[in-house]
PQR file with spaces between the fields and no chain letter, atoms N, CA, C, O and H, PARSE charges and radii, in Angstrom:
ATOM       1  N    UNK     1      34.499  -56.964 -100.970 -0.4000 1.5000
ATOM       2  CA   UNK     1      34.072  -58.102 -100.184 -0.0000 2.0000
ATOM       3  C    UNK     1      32.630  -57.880  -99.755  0.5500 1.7000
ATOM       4  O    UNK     1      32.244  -56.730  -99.545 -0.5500 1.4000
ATOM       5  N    UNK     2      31.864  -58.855  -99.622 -0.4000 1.5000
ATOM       6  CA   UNK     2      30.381  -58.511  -99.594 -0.0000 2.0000
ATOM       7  C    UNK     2      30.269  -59.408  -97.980  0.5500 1.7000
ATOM       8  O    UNK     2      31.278  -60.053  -97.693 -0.5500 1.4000
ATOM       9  H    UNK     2      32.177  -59.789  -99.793  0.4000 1.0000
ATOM      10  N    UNK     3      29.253  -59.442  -97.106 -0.4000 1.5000
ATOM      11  CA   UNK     3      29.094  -59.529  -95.985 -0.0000 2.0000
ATOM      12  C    UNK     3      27.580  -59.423  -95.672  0.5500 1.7000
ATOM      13  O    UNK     3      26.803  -58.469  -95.675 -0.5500 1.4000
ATOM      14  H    UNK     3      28.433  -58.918  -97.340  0.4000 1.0000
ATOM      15  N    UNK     4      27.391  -61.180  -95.309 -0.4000 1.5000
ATOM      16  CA   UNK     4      25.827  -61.951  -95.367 -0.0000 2.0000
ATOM      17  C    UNK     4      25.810  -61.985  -93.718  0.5500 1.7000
ATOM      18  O    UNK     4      26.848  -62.248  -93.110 -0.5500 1.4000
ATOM      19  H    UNK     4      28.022  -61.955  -95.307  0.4000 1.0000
ATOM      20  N    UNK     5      24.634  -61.720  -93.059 -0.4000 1.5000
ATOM      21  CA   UNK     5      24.102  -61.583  -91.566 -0.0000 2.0000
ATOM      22  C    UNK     5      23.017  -62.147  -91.350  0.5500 1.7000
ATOM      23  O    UNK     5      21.868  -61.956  -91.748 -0.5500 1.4000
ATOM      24  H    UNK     5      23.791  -61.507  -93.552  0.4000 1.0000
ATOM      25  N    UNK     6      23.727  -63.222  -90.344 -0.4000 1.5000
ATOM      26  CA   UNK     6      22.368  -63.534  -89.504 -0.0000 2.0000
ATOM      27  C    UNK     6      21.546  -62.495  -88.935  0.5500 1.7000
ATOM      28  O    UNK     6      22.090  -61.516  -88.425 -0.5500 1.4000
ATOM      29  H    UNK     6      24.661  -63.378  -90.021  0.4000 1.0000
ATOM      30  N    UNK     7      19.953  -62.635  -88.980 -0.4000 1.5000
ATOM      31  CA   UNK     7      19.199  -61.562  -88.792 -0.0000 2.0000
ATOM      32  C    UNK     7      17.796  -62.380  -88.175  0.5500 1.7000
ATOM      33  O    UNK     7      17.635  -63.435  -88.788 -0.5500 1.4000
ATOM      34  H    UNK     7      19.511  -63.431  -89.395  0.4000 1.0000
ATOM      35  N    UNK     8      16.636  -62.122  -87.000 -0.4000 1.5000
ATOM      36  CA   UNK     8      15.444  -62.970  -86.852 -0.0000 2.0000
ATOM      37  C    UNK     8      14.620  -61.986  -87.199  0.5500 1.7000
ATOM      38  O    UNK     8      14.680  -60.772  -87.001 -0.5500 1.4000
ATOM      39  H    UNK     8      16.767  -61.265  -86.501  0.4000 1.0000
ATOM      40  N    UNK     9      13.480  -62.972  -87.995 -0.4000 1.5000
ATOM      41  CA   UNK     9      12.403  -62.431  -88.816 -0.0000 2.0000
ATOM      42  C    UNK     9      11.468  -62.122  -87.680  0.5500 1.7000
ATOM      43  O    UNK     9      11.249  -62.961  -86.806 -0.5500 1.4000
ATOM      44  H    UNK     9      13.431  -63.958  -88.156  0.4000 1.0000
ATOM      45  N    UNK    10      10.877  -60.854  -87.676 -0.4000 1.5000
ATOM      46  CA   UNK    10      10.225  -60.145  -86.703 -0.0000 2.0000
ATOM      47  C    UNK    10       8.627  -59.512  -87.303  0.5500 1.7000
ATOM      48  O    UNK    10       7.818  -58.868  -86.636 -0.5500 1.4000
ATOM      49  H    UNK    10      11.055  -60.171  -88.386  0.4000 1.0000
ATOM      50  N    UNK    11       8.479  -60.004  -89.010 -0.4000 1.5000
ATOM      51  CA   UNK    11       7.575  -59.889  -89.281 -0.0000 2.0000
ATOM      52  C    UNK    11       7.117  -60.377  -90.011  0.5500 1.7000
ATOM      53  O    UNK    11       7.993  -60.279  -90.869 -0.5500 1.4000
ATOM      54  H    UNK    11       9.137  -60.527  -89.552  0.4000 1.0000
ATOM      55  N    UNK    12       6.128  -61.061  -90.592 -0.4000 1.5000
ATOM      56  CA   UNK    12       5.979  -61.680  -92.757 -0.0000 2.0000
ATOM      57  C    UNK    12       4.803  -60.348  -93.210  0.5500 1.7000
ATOM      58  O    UNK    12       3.872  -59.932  -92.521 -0.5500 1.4000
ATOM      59  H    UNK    12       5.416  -61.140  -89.895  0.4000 1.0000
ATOM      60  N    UNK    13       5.151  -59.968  -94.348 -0.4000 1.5000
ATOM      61  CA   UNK    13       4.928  -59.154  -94.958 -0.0000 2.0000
ATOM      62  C    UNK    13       3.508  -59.703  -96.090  0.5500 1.7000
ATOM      63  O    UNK    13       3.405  -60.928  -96.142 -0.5500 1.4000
ATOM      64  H    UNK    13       5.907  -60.306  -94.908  0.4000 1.0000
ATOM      65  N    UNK    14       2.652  -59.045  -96.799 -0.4000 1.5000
ATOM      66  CA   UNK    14       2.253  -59.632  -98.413 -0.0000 2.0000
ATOM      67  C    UNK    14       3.382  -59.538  -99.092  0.5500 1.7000
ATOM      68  O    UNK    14       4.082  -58.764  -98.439 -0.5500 1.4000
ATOM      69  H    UNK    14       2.736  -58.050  -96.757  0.4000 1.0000
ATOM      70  N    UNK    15       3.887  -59.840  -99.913 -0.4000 1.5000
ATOM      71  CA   UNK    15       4.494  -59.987 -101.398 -0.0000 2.0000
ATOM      72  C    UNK    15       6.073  -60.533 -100.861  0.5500 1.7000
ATOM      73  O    UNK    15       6.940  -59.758 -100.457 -0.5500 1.4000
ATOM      74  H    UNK    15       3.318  -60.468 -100.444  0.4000 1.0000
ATOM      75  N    UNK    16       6.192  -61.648 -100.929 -0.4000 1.5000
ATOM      76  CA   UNK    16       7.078  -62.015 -100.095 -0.0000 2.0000
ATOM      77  C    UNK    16       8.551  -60.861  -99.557  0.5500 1.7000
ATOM      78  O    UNK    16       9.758  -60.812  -99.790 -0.5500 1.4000
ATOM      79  H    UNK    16       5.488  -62.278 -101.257  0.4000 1.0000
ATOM      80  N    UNK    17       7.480  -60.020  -98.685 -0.4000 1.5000
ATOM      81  CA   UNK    17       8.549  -59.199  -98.066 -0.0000 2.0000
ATOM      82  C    UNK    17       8.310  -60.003  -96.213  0.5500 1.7000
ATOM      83  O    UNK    17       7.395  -60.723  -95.813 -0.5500 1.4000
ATOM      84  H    UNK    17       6.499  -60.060  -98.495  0.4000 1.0000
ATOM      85  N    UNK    18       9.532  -59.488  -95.478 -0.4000 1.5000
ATOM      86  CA   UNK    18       9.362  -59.741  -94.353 -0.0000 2.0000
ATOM      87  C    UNK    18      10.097  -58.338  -93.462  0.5500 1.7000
ATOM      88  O    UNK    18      10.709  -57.563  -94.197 -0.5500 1.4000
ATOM      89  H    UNK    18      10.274  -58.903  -95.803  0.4000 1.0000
ATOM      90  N    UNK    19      10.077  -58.075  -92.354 -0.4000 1.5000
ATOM      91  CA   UNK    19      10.717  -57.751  -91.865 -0.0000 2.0000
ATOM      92  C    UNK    19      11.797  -58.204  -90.703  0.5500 1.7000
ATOM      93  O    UNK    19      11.266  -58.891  -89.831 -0.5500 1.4000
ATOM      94  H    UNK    19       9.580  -58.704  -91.757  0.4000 1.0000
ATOM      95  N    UNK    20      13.275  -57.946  -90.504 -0.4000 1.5000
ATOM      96  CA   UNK    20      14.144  -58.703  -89.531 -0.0000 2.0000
ATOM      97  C    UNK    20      14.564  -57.564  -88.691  0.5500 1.7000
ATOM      98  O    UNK    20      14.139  -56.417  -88.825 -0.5500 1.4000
ATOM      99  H    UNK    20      13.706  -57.388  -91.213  0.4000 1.0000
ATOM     100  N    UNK    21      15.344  -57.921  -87.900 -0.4000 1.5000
ATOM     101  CA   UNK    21      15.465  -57.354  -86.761 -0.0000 2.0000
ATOM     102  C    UNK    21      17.083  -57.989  -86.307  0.5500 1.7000
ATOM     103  O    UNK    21      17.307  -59.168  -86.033 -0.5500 1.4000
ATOM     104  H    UNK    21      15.689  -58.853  -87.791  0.4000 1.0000
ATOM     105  N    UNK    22      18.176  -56.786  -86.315 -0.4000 1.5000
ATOM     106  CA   UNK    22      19.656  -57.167  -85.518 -0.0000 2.0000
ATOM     107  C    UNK    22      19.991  -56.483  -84.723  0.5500 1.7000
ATOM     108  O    UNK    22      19.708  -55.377  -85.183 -0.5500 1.4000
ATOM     109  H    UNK    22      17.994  -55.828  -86.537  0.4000 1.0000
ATOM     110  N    UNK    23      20.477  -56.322  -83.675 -0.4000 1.5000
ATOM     111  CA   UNK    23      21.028  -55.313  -82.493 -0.0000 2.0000
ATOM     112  C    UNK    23      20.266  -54.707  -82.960  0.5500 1.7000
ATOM     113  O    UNK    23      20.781  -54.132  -83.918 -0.5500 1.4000
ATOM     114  H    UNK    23      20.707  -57.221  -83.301  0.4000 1.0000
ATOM     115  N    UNK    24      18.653  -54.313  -82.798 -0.4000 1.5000
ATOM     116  CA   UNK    24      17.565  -53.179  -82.634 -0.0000 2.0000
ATOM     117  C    UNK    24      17.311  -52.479  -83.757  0.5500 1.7000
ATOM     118  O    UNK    24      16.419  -51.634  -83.687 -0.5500 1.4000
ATOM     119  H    UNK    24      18.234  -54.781  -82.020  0.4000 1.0000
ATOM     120  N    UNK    25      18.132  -52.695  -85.222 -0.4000 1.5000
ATOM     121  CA   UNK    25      17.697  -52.195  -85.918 -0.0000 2.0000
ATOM     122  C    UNK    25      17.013  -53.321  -86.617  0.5500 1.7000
ATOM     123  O    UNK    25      17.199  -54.538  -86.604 -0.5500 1.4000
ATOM     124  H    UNK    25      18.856  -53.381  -85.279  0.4000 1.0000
ATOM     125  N    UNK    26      16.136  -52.519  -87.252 -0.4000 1.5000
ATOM     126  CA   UNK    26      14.797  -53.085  -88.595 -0.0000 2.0000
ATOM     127  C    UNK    26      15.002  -52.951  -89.781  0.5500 1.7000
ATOM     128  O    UNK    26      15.258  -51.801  -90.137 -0.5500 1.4000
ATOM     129  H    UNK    26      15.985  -51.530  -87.263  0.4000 1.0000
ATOM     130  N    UNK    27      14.972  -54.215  -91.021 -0.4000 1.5000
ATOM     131  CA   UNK    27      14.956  -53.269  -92.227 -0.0000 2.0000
ATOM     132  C    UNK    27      13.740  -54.370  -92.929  0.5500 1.7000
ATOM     133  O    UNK    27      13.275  -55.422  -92.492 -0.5500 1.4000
ATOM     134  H    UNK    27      14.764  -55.149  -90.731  0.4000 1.0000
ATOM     135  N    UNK    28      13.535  -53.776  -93.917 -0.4000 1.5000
ATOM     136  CA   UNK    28      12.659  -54.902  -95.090 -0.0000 2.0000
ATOM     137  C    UNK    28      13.456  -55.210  -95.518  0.5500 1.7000
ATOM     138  O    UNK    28      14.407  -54.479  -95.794 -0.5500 1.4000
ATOM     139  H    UNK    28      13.913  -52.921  -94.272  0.4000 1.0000
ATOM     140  N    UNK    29      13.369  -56.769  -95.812 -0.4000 1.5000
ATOM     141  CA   UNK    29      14.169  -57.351  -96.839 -0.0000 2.0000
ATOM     142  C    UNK    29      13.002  -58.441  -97.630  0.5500 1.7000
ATOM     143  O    UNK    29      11.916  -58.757  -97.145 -0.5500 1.4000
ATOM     144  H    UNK    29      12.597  -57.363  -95.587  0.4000 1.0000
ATOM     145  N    UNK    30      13.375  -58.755  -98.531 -0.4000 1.5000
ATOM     146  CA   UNK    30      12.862  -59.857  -99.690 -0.0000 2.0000
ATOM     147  C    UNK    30      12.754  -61.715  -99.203  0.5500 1.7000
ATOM     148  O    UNK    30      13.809  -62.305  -98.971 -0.5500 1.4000
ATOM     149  H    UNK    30      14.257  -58.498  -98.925  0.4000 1.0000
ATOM     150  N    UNK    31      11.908  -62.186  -99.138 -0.4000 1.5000
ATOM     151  CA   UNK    31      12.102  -63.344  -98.871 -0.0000 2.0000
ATOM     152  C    UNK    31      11.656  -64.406  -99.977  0.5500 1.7000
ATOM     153  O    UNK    31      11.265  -65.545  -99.726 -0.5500 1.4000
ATOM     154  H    UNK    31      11.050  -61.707  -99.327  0.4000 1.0000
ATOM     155  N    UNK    32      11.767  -63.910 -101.080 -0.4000 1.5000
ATOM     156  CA   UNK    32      11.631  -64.293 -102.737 -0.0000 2.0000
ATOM     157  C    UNK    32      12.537  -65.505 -103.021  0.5500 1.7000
ATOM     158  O    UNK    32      12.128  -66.213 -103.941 -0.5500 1.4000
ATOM     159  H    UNK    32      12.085  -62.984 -101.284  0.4000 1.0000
ATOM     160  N    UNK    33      13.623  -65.875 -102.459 -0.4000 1.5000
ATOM     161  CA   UNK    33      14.199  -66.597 -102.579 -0.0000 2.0000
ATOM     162  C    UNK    33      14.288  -68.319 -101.866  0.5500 1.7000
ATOM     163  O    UNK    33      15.009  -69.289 -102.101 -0.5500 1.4000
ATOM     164  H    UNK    33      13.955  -65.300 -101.711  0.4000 1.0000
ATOM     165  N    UNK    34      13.056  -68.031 -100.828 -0.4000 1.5000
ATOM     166  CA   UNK    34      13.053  -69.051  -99.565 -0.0000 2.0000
ATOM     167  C    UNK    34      11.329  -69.638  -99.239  0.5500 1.7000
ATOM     168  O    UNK    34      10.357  -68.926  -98.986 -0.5500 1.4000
ATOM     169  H    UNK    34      12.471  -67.243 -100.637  0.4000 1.0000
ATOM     170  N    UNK    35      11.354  -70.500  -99.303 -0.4000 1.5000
ATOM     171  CA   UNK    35       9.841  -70.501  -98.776 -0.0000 2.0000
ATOM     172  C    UNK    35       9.481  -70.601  -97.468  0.5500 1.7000
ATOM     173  O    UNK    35      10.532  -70.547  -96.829 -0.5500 1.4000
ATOM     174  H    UNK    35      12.144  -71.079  -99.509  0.4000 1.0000
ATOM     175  N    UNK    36       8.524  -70.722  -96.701 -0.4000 1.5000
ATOM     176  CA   UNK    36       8.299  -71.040  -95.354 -0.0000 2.0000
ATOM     177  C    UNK    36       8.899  -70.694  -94.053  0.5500 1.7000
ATOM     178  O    UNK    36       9.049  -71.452  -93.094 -0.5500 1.4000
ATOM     179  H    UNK    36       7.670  -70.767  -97.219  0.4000 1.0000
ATOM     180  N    UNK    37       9.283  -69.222  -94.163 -0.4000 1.5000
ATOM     181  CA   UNK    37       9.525  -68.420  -93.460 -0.0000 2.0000
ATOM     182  C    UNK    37       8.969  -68.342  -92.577  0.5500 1.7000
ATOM     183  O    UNK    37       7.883  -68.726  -93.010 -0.5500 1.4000
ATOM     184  H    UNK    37       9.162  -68.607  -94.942  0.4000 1.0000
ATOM     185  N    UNK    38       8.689  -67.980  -90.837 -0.4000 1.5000
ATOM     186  CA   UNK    38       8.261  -68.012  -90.426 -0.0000 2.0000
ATOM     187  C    UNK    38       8.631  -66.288  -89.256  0.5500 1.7000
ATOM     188  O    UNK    38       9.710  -65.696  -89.245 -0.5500 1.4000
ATOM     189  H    UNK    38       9.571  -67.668  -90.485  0.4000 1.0000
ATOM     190  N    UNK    39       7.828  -66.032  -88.731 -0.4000 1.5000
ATOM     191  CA   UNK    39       8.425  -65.291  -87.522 -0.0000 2.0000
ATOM     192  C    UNK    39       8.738  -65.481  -86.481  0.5500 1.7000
ATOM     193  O    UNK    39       7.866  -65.770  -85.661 -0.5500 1.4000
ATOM     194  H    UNK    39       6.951  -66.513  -88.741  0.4000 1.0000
ATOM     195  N    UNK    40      10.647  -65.366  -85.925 -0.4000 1.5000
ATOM     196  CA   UNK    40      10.907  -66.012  -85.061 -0.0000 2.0000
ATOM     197  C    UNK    40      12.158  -67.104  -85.690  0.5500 1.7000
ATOM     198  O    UNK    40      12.973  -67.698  -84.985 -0.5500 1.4000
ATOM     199  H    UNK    40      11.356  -65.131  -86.591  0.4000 1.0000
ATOM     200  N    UNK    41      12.079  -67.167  -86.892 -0.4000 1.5000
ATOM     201  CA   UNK    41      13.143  -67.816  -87.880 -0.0000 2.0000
ATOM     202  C    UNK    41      14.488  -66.505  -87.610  0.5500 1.7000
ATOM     203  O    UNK    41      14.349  -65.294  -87.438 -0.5500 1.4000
ATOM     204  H    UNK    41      11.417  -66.685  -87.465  0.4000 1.0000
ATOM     205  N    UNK    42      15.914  -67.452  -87.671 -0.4000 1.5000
ATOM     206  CA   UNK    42      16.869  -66.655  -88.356 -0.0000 2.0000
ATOM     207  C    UNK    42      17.551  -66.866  -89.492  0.5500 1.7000
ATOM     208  O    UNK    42      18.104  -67.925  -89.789 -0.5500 1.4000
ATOM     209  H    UNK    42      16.027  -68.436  -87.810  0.4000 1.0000
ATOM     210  N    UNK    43      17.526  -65.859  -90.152 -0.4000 1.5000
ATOM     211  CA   UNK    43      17.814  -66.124  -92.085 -0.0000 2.0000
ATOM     212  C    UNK    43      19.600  -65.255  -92.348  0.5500 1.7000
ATOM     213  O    UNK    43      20.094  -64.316  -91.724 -0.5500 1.4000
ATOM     214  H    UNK    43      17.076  -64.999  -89.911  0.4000 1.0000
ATOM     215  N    UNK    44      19.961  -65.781  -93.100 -0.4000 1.5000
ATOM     216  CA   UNK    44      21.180  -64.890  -93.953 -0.0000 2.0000
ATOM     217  C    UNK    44      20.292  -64.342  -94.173  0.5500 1.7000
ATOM     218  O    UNK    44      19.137  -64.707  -94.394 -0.5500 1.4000
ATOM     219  H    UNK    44      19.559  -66.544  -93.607  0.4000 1.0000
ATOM     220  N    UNK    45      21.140  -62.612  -94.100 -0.4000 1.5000
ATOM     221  CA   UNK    45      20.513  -61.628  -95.010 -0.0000 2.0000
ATOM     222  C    UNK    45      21.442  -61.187  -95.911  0.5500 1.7000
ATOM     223  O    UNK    45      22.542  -61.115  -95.364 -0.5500 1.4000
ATOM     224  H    UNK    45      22.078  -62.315  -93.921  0.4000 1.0000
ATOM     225  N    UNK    46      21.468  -60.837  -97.148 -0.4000 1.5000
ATOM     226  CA   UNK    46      22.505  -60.419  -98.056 -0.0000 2.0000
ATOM     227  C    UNK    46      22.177  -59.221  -98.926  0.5500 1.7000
ATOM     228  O    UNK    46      21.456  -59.645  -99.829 -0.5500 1.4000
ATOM     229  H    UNK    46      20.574  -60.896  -97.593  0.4000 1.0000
ATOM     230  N    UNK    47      22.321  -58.279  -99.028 -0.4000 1.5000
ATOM     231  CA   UNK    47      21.948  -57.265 -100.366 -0.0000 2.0000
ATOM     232  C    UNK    47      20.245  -57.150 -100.199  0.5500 1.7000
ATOM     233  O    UNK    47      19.407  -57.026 -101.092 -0.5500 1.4000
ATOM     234  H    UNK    47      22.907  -57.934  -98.294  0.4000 1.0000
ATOM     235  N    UNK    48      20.040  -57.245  -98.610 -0.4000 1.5000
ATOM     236  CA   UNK    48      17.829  -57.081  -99.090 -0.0000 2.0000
ATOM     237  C    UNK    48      17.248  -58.344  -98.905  0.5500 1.7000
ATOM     238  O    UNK    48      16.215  -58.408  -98.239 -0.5500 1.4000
ATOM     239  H    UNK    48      20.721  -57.346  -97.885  0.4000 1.0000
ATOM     240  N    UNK    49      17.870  -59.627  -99.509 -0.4000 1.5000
ATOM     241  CA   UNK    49      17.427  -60.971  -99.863 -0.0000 2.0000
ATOM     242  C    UNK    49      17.623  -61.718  -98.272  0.5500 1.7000
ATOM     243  O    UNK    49      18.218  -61.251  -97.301 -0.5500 1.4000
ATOM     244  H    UNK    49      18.709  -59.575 -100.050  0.4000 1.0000
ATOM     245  N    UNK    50      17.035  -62.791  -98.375 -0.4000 1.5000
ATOM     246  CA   UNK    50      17.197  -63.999  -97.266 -0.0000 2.0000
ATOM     247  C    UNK    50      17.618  -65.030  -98.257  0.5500 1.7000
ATOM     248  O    UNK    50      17.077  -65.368  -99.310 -0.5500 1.4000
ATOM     249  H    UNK    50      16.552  -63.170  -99.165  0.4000 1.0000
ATOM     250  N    UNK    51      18.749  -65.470  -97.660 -0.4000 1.5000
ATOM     251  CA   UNK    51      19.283  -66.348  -98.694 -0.0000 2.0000
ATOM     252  C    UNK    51      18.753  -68.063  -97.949  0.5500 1.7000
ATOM     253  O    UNK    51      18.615  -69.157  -98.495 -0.5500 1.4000
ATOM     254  H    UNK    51      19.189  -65.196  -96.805  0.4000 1.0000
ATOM     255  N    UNK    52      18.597  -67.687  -96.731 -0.4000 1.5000
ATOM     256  CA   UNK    52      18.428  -69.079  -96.287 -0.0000 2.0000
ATOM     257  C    UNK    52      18.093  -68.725  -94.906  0.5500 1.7000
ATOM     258  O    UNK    52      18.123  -67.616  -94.371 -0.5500 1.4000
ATOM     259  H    UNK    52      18.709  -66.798  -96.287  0.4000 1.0000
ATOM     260  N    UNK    53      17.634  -70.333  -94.228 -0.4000 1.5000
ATOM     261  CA   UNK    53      17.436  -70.146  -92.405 -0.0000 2.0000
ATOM     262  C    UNK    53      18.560  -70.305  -91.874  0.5500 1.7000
ATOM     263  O    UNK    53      19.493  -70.667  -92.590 -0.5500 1.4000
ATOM     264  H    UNK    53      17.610  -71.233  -94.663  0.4000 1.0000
ATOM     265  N    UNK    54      18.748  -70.087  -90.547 -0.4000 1.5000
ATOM     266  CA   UNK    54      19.814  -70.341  -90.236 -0.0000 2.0000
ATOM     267  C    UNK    54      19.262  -71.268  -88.633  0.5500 1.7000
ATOM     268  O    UNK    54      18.246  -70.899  -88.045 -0.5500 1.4000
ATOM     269  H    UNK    54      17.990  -69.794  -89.965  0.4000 1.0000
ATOM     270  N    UNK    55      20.023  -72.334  -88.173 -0.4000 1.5000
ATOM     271  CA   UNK    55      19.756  -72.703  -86.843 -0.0000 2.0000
ATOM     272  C    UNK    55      20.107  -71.861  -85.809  0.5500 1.7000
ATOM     273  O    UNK    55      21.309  -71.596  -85.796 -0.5500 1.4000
ATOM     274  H    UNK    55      20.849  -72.634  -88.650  0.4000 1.0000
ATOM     275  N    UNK    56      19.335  -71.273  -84.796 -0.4000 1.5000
ATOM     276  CA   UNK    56      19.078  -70.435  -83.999 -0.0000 2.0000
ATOM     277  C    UNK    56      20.663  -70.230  -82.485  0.5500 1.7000
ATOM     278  O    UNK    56      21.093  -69.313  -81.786 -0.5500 1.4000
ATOM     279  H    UNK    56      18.358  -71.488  -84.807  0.4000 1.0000
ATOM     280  N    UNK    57      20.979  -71.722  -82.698 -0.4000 1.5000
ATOM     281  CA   UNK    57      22.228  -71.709  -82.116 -0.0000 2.0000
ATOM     282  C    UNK    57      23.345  -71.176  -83.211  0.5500 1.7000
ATOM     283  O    UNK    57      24.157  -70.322  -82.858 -0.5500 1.4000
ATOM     284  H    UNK    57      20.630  -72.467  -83.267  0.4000 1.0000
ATOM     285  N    UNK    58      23.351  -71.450  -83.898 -0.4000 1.5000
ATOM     286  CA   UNK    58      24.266  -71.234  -85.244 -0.0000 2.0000
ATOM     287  C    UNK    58      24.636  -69.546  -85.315  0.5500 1.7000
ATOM     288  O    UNK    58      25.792  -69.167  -85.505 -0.5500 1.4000
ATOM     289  H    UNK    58      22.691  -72.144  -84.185  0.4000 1.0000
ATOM     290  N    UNK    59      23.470  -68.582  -85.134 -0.4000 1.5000
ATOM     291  CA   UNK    59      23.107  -67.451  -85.408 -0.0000 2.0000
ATOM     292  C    UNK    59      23.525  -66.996  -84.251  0.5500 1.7000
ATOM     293  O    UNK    59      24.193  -65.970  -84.379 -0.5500 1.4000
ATOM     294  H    UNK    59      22.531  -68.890  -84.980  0.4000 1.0000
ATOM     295  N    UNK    60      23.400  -67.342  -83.223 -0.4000 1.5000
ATOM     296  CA   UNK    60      23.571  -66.969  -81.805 -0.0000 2.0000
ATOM     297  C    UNK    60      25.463  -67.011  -81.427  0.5500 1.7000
ATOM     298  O    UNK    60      26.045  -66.259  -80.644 -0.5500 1.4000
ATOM     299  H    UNK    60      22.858  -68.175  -83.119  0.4000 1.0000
ATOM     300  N    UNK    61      25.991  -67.961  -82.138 -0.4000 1.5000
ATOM     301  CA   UNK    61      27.300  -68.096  -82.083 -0.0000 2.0000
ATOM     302  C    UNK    61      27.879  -67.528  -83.093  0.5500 1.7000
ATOM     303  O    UNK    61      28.901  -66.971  -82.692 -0.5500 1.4000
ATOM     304  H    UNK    61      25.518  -68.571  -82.773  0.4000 1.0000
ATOM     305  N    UNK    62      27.686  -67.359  -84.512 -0.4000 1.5000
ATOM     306  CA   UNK    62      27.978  -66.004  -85.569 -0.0000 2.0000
ATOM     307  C    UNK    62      27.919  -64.657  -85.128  0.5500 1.7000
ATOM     308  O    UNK    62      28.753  -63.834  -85.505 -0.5500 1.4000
ATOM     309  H    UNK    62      26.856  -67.811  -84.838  0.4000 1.0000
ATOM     310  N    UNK    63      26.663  -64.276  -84.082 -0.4000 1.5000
ATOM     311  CA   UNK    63      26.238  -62.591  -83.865 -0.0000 2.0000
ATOM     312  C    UNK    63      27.248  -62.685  -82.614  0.5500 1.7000
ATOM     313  O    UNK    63      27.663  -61.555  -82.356 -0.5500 1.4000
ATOM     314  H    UNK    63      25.985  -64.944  -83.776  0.4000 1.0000
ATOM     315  N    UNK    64      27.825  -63.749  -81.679 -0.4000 1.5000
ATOM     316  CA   UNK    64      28.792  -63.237  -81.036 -0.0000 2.0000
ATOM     317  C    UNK    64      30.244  -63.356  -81.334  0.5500 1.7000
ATOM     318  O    UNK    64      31.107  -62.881  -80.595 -0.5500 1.4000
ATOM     319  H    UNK    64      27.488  -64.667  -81.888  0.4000 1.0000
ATOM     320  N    UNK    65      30.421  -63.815  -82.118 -0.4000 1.5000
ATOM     321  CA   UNK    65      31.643  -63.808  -82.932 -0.0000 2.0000
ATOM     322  C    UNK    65      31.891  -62.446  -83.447  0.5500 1.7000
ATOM     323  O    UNK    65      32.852  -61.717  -83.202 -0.5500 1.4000
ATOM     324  H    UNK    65      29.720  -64.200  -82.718  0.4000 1.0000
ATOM     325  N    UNK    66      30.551  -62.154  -84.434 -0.4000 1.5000
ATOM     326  CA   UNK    66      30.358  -60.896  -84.864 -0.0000 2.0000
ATOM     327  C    UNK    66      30.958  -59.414  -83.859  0.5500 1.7000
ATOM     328  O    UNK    66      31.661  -58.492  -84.272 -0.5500 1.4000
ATOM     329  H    UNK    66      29.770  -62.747  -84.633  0.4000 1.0000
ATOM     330  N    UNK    67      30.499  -59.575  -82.725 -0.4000 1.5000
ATOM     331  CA   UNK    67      30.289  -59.085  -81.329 -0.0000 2.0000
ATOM     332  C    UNK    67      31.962  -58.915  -81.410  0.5500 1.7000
ATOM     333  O    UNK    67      32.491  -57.872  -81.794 -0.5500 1.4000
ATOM     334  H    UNK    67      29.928  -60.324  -82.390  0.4000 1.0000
ATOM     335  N    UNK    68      32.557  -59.867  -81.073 -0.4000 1.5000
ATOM     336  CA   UNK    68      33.709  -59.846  -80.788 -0.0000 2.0000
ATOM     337  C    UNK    68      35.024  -59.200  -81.449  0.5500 1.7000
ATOM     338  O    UNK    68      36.042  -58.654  -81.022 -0.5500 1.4000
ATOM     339  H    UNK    68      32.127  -60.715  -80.761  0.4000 1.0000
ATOM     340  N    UNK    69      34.524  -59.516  -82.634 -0.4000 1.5000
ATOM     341  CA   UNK    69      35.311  -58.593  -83.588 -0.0000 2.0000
ATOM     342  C    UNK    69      34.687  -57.678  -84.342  0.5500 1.7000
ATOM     343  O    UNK    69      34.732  -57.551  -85.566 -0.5500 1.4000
ATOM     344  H    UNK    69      33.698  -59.959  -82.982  0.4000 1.0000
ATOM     345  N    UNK    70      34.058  -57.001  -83.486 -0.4000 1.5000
ATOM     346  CA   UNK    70      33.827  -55.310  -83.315 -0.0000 2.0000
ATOM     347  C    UNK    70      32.808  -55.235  -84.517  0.5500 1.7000
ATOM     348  O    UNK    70      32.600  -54.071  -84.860 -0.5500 1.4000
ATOM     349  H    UNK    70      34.022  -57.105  -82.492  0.4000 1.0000
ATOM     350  N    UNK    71      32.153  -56.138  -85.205 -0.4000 1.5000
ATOM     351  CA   UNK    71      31.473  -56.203  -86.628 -0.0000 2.0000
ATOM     352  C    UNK    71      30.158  -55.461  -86.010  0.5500 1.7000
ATOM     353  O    UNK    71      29.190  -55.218  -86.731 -0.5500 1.4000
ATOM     354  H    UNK    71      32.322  -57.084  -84.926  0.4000 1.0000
């Protein structure tokens, strides 16, 4: 089973890399797939990639769901 996370973009990178940011950790991921990213956006993250934005309430009610069942 594979498992996609809301994540907010905390940086834009050159080469469409960005960096995100979840409960305090950081990783690079790819934003090759999306245009007009911004910092301050929240994206699916999947395997590295941003698959998409996500609405900021949307993300906020997934990461406590998340929260809740111990994810």
């Amino acid at each position: 089973m594979c498992l996609a996370i809301p994540a907010r973009v905390v940086a834009i990178m050159d080469a469409d890399q960005a960096v995100v940011e979840l409960g305090g950790v950081r990783k690079d991921i790819s934003l090759a797939l999306l245009d007009g990213v911004v910092e301050g956006d929240y994206v699916i993250v999947h395997v590295g990639y941003a698959l998409t934005r996500l609405d900021p309430d949307e993300a906020a009610r997934t990461l406590a769901m998340m929260a809740t069942a111990g994810a």
